[in-house]
C-alpha distance (Angstrom), angle and dihedral (degrees) to the residues before:
residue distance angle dihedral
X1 . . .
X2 3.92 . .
X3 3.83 135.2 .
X4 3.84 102.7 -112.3
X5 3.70 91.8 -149.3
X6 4.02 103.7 50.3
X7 4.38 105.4 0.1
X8 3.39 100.5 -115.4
X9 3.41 107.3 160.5
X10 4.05 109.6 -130.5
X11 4.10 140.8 -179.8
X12 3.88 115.9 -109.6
X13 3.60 115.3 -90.0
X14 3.61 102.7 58.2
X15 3.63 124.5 129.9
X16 3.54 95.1 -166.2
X17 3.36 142.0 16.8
X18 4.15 110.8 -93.2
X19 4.29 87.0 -154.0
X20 3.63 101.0 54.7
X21 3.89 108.4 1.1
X22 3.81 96.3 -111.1
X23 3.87 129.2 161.9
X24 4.31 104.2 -98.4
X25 4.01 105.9 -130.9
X26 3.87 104.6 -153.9
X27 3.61 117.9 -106.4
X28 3.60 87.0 -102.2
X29 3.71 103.0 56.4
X30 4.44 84.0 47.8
X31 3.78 100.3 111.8
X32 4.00 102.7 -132.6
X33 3.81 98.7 -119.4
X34 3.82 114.8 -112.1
X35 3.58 115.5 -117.9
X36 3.92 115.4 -161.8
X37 3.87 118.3 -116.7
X38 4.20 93.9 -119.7
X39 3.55 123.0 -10.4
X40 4.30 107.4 -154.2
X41 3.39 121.7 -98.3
X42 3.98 113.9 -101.4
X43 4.26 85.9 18.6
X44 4.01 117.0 131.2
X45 3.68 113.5 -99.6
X46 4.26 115.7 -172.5
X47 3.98 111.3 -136.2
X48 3.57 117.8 -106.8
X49 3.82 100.0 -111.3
X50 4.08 114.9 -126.7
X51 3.49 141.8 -150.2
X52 3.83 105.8 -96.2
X53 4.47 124.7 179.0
X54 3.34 87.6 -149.7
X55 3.24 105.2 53.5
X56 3.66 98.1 38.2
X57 3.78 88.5 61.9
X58 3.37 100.7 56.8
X59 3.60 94.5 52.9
X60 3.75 126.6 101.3
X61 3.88 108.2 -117.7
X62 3.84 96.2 -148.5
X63 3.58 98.0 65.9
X64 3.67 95.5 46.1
X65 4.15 109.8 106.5
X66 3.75 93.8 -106.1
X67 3.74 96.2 66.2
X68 3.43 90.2 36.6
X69 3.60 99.7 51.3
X70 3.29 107.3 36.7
X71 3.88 104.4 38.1
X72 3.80 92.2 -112.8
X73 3.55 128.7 136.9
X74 4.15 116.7 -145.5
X75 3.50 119.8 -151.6
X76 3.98 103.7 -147.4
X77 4.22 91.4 -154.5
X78 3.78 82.9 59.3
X79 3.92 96.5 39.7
X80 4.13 88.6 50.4
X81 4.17 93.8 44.1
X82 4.01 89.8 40.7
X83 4.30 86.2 46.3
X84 3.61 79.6 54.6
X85 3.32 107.8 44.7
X86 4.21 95.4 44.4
X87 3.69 81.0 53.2
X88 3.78 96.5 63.8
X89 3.84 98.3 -88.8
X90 4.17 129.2 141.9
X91 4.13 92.8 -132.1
X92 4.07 128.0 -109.6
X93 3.65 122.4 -89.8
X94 3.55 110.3 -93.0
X95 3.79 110.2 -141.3
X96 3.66 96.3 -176.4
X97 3.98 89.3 56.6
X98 3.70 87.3 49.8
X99 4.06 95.8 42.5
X100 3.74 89.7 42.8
X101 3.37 108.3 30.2
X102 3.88 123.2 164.3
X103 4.19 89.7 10.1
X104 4.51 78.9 52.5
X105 3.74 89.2 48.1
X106 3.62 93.5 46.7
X107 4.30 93.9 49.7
X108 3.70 85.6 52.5
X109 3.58 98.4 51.7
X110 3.27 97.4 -112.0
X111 3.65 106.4 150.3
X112 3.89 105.9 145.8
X113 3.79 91.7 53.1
X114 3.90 88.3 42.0
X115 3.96 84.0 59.6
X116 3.54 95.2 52.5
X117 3.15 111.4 33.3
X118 4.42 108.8 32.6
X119 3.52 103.5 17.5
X120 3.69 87.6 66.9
X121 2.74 100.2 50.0
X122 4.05 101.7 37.8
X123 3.81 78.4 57.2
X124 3.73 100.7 55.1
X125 4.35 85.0 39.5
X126 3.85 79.8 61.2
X127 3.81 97.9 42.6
X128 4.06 89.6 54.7
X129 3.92 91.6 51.2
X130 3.51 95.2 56.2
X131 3.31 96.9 51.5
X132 4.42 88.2 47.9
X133 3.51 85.2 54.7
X134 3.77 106.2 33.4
X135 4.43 81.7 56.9
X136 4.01 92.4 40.2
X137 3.73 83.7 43.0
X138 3.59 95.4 66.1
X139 3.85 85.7 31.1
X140 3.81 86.9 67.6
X141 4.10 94.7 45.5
X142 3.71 87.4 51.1
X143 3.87 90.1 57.3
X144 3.90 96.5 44.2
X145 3.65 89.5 43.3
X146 3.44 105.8 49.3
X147 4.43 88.3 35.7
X148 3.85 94.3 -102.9
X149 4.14 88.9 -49.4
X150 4.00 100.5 114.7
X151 4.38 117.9 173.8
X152 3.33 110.7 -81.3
X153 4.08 108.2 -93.8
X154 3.66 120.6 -85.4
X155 3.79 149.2 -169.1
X156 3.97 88.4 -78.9
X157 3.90 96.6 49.1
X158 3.56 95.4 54.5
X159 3.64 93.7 46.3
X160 3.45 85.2 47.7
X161 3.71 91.7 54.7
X162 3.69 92.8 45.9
X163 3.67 97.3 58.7
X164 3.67 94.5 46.2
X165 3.58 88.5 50.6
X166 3.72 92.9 42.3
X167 3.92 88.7 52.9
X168 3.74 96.5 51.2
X169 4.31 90.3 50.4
X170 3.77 75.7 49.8
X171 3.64 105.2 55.6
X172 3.93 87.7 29.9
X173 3.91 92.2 64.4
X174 3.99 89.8 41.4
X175 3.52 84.6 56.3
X176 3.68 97.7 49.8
X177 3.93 97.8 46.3
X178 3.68 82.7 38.5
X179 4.02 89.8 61.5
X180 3.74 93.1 42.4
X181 3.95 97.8 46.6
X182 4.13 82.3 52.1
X183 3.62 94.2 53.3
X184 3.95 100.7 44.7
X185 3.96 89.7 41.9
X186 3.82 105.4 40.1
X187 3.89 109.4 79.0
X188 3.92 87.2 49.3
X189 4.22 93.2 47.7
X190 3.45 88.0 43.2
X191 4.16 98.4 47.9
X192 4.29 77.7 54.4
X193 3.23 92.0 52.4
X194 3.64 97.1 39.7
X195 3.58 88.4 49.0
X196 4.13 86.8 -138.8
X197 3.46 93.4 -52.9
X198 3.64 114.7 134.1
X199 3.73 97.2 -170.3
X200 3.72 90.7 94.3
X201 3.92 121.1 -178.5
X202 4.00 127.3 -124.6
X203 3.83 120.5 -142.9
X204 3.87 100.8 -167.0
X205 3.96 84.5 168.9
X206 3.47 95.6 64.6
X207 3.75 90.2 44.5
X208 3.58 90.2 62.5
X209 3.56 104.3 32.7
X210 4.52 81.9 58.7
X211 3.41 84.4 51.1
X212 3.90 99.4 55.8
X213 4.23 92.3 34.5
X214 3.88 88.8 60.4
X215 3.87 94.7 37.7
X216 4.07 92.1 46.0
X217 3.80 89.0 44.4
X218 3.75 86.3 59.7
X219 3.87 104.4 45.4
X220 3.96 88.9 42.6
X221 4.29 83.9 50.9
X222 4.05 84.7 49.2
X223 3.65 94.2 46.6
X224 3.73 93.4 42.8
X225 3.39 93.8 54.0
X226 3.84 97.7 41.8
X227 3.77 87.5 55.3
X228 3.58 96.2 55.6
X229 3.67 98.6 41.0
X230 4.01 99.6 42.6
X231 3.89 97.0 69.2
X232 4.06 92.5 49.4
X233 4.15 89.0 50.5
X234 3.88 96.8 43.0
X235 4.00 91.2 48.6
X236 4.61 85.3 40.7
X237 3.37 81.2 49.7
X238 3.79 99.6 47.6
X239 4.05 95.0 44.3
X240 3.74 95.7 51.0
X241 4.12 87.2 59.4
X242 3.94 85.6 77.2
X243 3.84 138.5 -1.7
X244 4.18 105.4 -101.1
X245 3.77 135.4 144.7
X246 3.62 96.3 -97.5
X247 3.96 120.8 108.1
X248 3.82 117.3 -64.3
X249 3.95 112.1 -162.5
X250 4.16 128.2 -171.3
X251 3.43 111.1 -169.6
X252 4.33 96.9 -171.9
X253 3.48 104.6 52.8
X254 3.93 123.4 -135.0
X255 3.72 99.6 -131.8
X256 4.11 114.1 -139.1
X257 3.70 120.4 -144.4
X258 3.18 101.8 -93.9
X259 4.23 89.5 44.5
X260 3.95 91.4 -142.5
X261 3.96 93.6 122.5
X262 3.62 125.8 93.4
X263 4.65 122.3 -167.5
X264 3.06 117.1 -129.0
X265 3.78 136.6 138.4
X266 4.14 120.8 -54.1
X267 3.80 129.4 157.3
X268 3.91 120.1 -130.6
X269 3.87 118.0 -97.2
X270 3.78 107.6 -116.3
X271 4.23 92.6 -114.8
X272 3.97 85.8 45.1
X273 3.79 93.0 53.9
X274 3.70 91.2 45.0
X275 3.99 92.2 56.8
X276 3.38 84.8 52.8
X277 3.38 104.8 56.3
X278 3.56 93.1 41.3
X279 3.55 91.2 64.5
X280 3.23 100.8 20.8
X281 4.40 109.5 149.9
X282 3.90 98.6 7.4
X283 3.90 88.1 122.7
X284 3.61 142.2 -90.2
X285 4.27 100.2 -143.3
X286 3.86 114.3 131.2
X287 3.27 105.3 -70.3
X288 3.58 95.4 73.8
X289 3.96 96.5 42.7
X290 4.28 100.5 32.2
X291 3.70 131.0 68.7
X292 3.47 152.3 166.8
X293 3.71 137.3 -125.8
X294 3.80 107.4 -139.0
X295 4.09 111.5 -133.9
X296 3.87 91.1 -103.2
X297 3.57 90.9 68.3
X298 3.70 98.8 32.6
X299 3.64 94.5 86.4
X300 3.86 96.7 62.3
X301 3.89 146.8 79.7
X302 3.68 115.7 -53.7
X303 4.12 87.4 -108.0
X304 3.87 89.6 47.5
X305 3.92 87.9 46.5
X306 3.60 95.1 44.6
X307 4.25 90.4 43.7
X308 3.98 90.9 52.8
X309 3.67 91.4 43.6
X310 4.06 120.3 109.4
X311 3.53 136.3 -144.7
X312 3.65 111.8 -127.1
X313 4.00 85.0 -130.9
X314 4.52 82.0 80.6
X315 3.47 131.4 -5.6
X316 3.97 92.8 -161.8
X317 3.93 83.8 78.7
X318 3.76 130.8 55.1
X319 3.67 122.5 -158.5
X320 3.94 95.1 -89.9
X321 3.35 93.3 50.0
X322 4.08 90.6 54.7
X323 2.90 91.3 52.4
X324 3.93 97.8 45.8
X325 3.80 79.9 85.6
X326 3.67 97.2 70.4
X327 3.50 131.9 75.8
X328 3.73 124.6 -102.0
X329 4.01 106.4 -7.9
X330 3.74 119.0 -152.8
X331 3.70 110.6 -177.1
X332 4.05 114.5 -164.4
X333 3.72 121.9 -174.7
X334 4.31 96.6 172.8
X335 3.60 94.6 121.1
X336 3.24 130.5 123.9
X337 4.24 124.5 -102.6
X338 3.69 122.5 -113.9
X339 3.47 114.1 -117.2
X340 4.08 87.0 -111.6
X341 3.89 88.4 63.7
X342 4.02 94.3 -96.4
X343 3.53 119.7 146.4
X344 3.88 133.3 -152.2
X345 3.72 130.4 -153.4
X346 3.80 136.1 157.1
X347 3.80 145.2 -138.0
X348 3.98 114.1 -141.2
X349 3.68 121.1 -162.2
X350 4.00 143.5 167.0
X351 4.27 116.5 -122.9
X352 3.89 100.3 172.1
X353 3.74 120.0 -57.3
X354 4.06 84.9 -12.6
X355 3.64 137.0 83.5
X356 3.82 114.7 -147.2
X357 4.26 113.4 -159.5
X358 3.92 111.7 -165.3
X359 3.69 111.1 -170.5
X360 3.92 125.7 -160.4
X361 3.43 134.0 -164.4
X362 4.02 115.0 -138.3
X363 3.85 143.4 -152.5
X364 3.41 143.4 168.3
X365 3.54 89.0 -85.1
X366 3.28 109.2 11.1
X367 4.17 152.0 40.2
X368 3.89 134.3 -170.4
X369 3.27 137.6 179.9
X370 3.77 111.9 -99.2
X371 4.36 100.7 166.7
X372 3.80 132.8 5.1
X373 4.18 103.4 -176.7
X374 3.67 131.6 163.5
X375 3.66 142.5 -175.3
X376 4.00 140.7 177.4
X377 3.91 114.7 -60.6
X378 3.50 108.2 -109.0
X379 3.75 98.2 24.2
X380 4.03 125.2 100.1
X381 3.96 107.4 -91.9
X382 3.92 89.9 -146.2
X383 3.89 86.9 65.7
X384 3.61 125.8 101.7
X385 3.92 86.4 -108.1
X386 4.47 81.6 75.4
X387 3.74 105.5 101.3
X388 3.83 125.5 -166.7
X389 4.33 117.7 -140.0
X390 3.37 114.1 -139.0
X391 4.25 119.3 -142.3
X392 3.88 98.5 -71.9
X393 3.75 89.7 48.7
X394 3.67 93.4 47.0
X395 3.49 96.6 46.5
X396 4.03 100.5 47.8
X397 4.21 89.0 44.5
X398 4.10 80.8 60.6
X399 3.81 98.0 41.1
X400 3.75 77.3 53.6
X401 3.74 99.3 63.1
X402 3.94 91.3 32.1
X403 3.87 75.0 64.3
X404 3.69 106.9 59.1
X405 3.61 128.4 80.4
X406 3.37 102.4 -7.9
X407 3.96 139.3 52.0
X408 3.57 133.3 -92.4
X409 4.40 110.6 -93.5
X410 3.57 107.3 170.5
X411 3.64 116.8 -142.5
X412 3.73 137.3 -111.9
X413 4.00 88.1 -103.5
X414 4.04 87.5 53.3
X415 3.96 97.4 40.6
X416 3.67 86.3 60.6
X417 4.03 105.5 50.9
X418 4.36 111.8 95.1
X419 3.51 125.1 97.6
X420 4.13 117.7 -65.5
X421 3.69 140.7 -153.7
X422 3.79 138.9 -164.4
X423 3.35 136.8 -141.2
X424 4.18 88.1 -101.0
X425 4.05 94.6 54.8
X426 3.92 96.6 -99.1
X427 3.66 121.2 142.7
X428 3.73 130.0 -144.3
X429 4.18 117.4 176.3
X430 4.01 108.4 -156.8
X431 3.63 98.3 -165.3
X432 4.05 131.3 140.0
X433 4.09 95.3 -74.4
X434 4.03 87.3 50.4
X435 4.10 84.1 70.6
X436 3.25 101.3 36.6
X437 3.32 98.1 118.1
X438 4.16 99.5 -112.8
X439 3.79 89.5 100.5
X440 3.62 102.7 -2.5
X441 3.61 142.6 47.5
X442 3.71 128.9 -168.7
X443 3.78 107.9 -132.9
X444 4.18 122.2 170.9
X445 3.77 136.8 -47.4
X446 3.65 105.2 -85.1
X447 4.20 118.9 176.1
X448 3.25 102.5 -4.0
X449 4.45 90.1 -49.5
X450 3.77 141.1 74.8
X451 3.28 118.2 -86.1
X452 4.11 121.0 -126.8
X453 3.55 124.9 -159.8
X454 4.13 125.1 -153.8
X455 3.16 109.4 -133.7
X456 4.08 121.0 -116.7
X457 4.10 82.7 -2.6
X458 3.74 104.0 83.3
X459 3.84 90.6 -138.4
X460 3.57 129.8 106.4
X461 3.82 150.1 -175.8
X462 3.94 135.0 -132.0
X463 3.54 121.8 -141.0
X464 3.60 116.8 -153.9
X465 3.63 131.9 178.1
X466 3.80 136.8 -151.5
X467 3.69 125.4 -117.3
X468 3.75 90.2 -103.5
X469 3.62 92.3 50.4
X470 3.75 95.0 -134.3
X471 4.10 99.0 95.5
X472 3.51 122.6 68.9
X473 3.96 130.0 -159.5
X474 3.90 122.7 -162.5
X475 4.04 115.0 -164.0
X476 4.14 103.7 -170.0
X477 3.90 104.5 -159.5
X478 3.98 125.4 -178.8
X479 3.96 128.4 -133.7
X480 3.61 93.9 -76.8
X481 4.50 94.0 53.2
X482 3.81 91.1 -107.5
X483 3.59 116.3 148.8
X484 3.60 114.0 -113.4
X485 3.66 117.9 171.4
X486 3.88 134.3 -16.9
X487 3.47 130.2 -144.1
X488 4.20 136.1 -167.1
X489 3.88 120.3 -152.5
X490 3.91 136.5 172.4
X491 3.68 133.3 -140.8
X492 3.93 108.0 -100.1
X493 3.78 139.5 63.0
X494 3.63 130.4 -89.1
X495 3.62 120.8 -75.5
């Protein structure tokens, strides 16, 4: 059987003609061509005109009598790959299927393979941003809430940042075999489809209307999720202006050693909000949250070292006489070790209807605070009603018990902050931002001083102050405790 319209020769069954696109006529509606009885010797006769490769390719497909006839349009890629392809052949790669992918699918018509191949897919695409945003999200009303000072990252947030990067190398490899299984497959799918003919139809609508599904889908996600986080970081942000009793939120949690504690929402008790506003912006720098243990309790338990330890914020004090003060101690030291050797315990008290937990971290030498959480008496501290303080909080809740029954004594690490001056003219001003911890760290009492650490050098100074409190010695010493230079100041500025 031939093509009427160009003489390519073709199997039975086609519809139309792979070469050129042309309606098939069954082999029964063929007229059988007519032959005359003699034709005279010497007499013209006109060559019967063949099917020829090469000629067929150079010709242009939209002036053949198929396209013209019929109001079709042929598309010679798809007459050459469906030639191909009826003749026995696996199909090209289509790089514009595997460039263009669903938006290629959708021109083409190709709506059943769009539903089972990209739609998935897109959908599981849009699943995994949600969730990036929904976490950064609350990442961002952390950061306006708390003035761009979010909790130090735990356990959960990195898990939390593993999965989401886990899911995107997930859905980024779907993609990618996704793409290539389209290209490889398409031309073959599409000749089905097509049923071998090459006069294949282009839905630009559907291109378009894709196109602005998947991008409206995506601004109403953005705006969804903008409207339900905005109110919770404007009234974060509001509450962390000044202590109150209204509703304190914090969405990354700071984990505690043990991890048992979950954030959530919790009001202030009406004695905790007082402490806070009554010492509300006096500081939270180390002397407030380190300490020392002095070498008479060194030698003990970890409760007896942690109860004879000081806070560099008075050394009159020691931590069991702080917390003296407070009603109802409970002091737990059940944790578990770091691997470095460091040990964690707590102090429990009640303030009101609410039950504050500071939790220290102790050495040989030396302890810090690490936590200070509360939540409602009577309720389960691993519920979300368990709220973390952050520095300020921590600090004026301590400035608080420094504060009862007993009068201020600053200690050695306070006597010795002012402005100093050496015998050569130079300056140096010891005030709260000198121990901040950027450059230097306080670290334990140590002959009679307080110990300094340099930060990311190993070495470190000792500070130690006359009887009269207006001379000043500084001892520099290297990794190894050697002495390396000394150095005499005053109390005053320079003239």
């Amino acid at each position: 059987m031939e093509c009427r319209y160009c003489g390519q020769r073709l199997k039975d069954g086609y519809e139309y003609c792979p070469n050129c696109g042309g309606r098939v006529e069954p082999p029964e509606q063929q007229a059988r061509p007519v032959q005359p009885a003699y034709a005279p010797q010497g007499a013209y006769s006109a060559p019967v005109q063949r099917y020829s490769p090469q000629e067929a390719e150079g010709r242009v497909y939209g002036m053949l009598q198929p396209g013209a006839g019929l109001g079709r349009v042929v598309s010679p890629y798809y007459a050459r790959e469906f030639a191909d392809i009826a003749a026995g052949g696996r199909g090209r790669f289509n790089a514009a299927a595997f460039f263009l992918g669903p938006f290629h699918q959708l021109y083409r018509g190709c709506y059943k393979r769009f539903a089972r191949t990209y739609l998935p897919y897109w959908l599981a695409l849009l699943a995994v941003l949600g969730v990036s945003l929904s976490f950064f999200g609350k990442l961002c009303v952390e950061l306006a809430g708390y003035g761009g000072r979010a909790a130090e990252p735990t356990q959960a947030f990195f898990v939390w940042i593993a999965a989401i990067l886990l899911l995107s190398l997930g859905v980024s490899v779907w993609g990618i075999a996704l793409s290539i299984y389209n290209g490889v497959t398409f031309n073959r799918r599409y000749f089905e489809q097509q049923h071998g003919d090459p006069a294949v139809p282009a839905h630009t609508g559907a291109v378009v209307g894709g196109a602005a599904a998947w991008v409206g889908v995506y601004i109403i996600a953005v705006v969804a999720l903008v409207a339900a986080l905005l109110p919770a970081a404007m009234q974060d942000a509001q509450q962390h202006q000044a202590p109150g009793t209204l509703p304190y939120a914090q969405s990354v949690p700071q984990a505690l050693p043990d991890d048992n504690a979950t954030y959530g929402t919790e009001h202030y008790g009406a004695a905790v909000s007082d402490a806070l506003e009554a010492h509300w912006g006096e500081g939270s720098d180390q002397a407030l949250l380190n300490g020392y243990i002095p070498a008479q309790a060194a030698g003990g338990t970890l409760e007896e070292r942690l109860r004879g330890s000081h806070l560099f914020y008075s050394d009159a004090r020691t931590l069991d006489e702080l917390f003296a003060a407070a009603e109802d101690v409970q002091w737990y030291t059940d944790y578990e070790p770091d691997a470095d050797g460091t040990e964690y315990a707590d102090a429990s008290w009640i303030m009101g209807d609410t039950v504050l937990v500071c939790v220290f971290a102790v050495s040989d030498t030396y302890t810090w605070v690490v936590d200070f959480y509360s939540y409602r008496n009577g309720e389960d501290p691993t519920a979300d009603g368990c709220y973390t303080f952050w520095d300020e909080e921590r600090s004026a809740l301590l400035l608080e018990l420094y504060g009862e029954n007993a009068p201020e004594e600053p200690s050695l690490a306070r006597q010795m902050r002012g402005a100093w001056v050496d015998g050569a003219g130079g300056a140096v001003l010891l005030d709260e931002s000198f121990f901040d911890g950027t450059d230097y760290t306080l670290g334990t009492m140590m002959d009679g001083g307080v110990q300094c650490w340099v930060q990311d050098d190993g070495s470190y100074i000792v500070f130690v102050l006359d009887e009269t409190g207006n001379a000043l010695t500084a001892r520099w010493y290297d990794g190894s405790g050697t002495l390396r230079a000394e150095q005499s100041f005053t109390r005053g500025t320079p003239g």
